[in-house]
C-alpha positions as CSV (number, residue, x, y, z in Angstrom):
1,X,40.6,55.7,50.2
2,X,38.4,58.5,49.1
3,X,35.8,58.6,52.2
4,X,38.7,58.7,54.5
5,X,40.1,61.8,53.0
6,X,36.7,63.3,52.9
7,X,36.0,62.2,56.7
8,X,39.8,63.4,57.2
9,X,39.0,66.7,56.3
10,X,36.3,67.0,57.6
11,X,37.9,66.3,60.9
12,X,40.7,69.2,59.7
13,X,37.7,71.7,59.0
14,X,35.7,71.5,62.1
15,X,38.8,71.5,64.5
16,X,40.2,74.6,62.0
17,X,36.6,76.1,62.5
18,X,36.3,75.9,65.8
19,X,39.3,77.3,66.8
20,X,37.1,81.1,66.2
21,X,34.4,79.5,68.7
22,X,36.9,78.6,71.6
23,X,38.7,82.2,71.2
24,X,35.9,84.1,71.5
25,X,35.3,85.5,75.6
26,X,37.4,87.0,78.3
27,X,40.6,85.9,79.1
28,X,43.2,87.0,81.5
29,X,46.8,87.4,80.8
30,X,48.6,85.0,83.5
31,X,52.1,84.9,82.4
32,X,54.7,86.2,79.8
33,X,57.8,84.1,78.3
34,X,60.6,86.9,77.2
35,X,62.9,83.9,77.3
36,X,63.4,83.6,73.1
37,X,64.1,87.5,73.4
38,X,66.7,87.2,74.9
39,X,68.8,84.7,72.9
40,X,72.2,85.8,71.9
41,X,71.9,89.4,74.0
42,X,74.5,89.7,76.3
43,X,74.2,88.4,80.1
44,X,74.7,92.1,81.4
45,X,71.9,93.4,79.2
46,X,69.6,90.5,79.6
47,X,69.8,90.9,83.1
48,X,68.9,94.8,82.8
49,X,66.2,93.8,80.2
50,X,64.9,90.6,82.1
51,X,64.2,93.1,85.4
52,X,62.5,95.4,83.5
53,X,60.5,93.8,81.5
54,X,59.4,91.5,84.8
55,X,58.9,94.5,86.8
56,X,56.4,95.7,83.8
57,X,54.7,92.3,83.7
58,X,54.1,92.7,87.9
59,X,52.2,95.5,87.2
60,X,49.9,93.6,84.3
61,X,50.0,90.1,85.8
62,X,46.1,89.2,86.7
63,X,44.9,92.9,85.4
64,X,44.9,92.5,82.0
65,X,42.5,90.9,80.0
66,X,41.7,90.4,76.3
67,X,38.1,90.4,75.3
68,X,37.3,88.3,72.0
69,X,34.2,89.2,70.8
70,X,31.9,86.9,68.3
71,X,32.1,89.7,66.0
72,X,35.7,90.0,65.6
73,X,35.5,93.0,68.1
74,X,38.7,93.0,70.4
75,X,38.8,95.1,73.9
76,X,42.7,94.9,75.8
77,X,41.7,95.9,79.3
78,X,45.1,96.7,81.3
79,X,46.1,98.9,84.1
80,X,47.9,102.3,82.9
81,X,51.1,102.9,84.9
82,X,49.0,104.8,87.6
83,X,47.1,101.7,88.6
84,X,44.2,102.9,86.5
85,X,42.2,99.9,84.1
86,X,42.3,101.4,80.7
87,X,40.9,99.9,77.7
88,X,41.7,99.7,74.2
89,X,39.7,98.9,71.4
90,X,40.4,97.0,67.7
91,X,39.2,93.8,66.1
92,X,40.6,90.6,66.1
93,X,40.9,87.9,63.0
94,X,42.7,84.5,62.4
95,X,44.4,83.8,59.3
96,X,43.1,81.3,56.9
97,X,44.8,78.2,57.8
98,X,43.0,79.2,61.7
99,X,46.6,78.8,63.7
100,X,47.4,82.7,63.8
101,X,45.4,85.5,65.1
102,X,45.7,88.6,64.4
103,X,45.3,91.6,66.4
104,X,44.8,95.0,65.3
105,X,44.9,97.5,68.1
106,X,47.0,100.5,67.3
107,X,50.1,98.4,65.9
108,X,48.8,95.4,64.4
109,X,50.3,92.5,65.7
110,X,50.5,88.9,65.1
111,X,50.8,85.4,67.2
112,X,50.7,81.8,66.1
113,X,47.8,80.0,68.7
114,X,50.4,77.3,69.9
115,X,47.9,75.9,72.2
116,X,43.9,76.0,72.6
117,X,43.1,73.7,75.2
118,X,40.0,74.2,77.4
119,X,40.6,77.3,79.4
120,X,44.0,77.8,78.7
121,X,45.6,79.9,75.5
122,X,49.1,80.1,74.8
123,X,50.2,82.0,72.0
124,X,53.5,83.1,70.5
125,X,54.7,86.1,68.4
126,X,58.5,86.5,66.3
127,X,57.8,90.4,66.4
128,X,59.9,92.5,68.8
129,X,59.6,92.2,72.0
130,X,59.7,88.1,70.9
131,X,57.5,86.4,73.5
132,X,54.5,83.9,74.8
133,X,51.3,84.9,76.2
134,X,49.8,82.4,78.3
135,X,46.5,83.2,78.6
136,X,43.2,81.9,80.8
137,X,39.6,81.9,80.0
138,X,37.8,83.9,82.8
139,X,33.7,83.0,81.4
């Protein structure tokens, strides 16, 4: 009973671990999901929301990209509302338990990784706007 909780967590701590390995690179923002932000708001304001917030994603939607770097250095490239790339710089960290990173660009902010499979990153954040970034690694 004792080796398999050793070999158990062992299995917990390199899957934990590399969870920093797989994040690190370029990845572009594909979509957005505003859907949990708009629970219990109104239909009329969703729907004035909803367009908004879509027409802002139009303008981000293949442009932006987040660059993890092995040092914990974080770069959010993203077109300015001119069409112009801007970038913005910061670092990045996950938490402890390695199932929430953290970003800390201007306002920090905070998202639990729901998903790190191959290429693709999906992760979701409770602070306002509420939303999911579904992410794809680019190299």
């Amino acid at each position: 009973m004792k080796l398999l909780s050793i070999i158990a967590l062992t299995f917990i701590l390199l899957a934990c671990s590399s969870n920093e390995d797989k994040i690190a690179g370029k990845w572009r923002l594909e979509k957005i999901d505003y859907s949990e932000h708009f629970e219990g708001v109104e239909e009329d304001v969703r729907e004035m929301l909803k367009g908004k917030m879509e027409e802002e994603f139009e303008r981000l939607k293949g442009k932006t990209f987040f660059v993890f770097g092995e040092d914990k250095s974080l770069e959010l490239q993203a077109p300015n509302y001119l069409g112009k790339m801007t970038s913005d710089k910061g670092k990045w960290k996950l938490n402890e338990a390695k199932d929430s990173v953290f970003f800390e660009i201007g306002i920090p902010e905070s998202y639990q990784i729901v998903s790190l499979v191959g290429n693709d990153l999906k992760l979701k954040t409770d602070e306002i706007p509420r939303r999911t970034l579904f992410l794809k690694k680019v190299d």
